[in-house]
N, C-alpha and C positions, 0 to 999 in steps of 0.2 A: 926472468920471472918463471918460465918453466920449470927451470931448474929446479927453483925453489919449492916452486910448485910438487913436483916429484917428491923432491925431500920432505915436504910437509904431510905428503899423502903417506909415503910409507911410517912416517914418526909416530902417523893420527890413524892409522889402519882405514883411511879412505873418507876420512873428512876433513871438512877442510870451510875457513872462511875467508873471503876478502881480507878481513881485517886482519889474521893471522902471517898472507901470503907480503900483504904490504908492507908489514910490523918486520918481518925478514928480511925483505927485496930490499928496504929502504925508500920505499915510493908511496906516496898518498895515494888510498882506496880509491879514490876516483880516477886515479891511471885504470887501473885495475878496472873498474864499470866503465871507464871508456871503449876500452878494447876490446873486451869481455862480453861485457854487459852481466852478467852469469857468472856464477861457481861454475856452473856444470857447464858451460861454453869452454870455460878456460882448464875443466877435466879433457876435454875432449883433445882438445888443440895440446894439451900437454900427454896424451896419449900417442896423438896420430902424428902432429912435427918431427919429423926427422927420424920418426921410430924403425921402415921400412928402407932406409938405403934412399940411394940419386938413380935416377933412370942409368947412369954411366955405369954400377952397380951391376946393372941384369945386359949389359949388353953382352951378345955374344953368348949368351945363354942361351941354349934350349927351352920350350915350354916346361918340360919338368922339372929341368937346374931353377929357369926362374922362381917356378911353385915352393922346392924347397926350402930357395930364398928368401925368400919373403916371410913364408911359413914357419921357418928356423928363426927368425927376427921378429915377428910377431910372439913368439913364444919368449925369446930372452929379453924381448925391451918389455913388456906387460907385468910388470911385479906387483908384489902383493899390493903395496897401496893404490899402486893402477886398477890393480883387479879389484878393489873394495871398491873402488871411487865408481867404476864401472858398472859393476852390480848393483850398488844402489841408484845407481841413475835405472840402469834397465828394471830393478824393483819398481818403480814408482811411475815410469813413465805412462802409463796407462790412468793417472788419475790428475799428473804434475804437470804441467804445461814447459817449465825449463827442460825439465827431464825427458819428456817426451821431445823437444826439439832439439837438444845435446843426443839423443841417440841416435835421432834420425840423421845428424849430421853424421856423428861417428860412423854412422852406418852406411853415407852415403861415400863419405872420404875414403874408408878401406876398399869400399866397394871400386871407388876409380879407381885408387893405387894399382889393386890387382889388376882392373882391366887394361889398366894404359903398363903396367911392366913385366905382368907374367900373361894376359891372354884375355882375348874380347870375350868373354863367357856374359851368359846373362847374368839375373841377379840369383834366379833360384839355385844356379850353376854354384855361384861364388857361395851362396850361404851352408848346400851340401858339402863344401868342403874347409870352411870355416868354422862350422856350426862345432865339431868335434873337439877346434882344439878351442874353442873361445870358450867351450863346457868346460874343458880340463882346467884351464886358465883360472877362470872366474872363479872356480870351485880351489884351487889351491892345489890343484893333483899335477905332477909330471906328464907330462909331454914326451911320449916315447919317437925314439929315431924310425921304429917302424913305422908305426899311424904317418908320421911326417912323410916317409918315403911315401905309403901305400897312397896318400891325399894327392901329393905330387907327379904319382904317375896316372892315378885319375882328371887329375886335372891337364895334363898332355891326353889324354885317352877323348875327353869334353872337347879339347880346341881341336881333335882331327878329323870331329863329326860333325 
């Protein structure tokens, strides 16, 4: 259902319904609000599942390999209808009650990933070096190999203070 989920986002430039994702899947809508509960639950979880690698992924990695890893996969799994579906959660979350608990998840989820495969940073740590490419992302702009690198070796520069 993720899958589909993805394919519908990018078809629909970030929207998307229950009824739609089921009408595909081959599963009745109430699979979908069971697990779900939410559009925006099952944006989230089709965002964050599997988007960043397995912990076996960053072993043996440095803090900086892990940073651009993650960094560099946040950037290629995040596609346009990811990045609509995501932007209008974060437009509205401030008056929507789904939307504001879909971000807060998303936002909680990225936030361990990093910390448990690239480095225990706090959260304002992780947002400083997020914040840059999640701009470029959501907006549709490229993601240069420099900014990746320059994030990467701040964020080894964070975990040695």
């Amino acid at each position: 259902m993720l899958a589909v989920t993805r394919e519908l986002l990018n078809e629909r430039r970030g929207t998307l319904t229950f009824s739609q994702v089921a009408e595909r899947a081959g599963v009745a809508r109430q699979t979908l609000y069971k697990h779900w509960g939410t559009v925006e639950s099952l944006i989230v979880d089709t965002i964050v599942i599997g988007r960043i690698g397995t912990f076996a992924d960053y072993d043996g990695l440095d803090v900086e390999q892990r940073a651009q890893l993650f960094f560099g996969r946040l950037v290629l799994e995040v596609d346009e209808g990811m990045a609509a579906a995501a932007a209008a959660i974060i437009s509205v979350k401030g008056y929507e009650q789904d939307s504001k608990d879909a971000y807060e998840r998303l936002d909680h989820n990225f936030y361990e990933m990093f910390r448990t495969v690239v480095a225990p940073l706090d959260h304002d740590q992780f947002i400083q070096l997020v914040a840059p490419i999640l701009y470029l992302v959501l907006a549709g702009n490229p993601v240069s190999p420099a900014l990746l690198n320059s994030l990467a070796e701040h964020a080894d520069m964070m975990a040695r203070s």
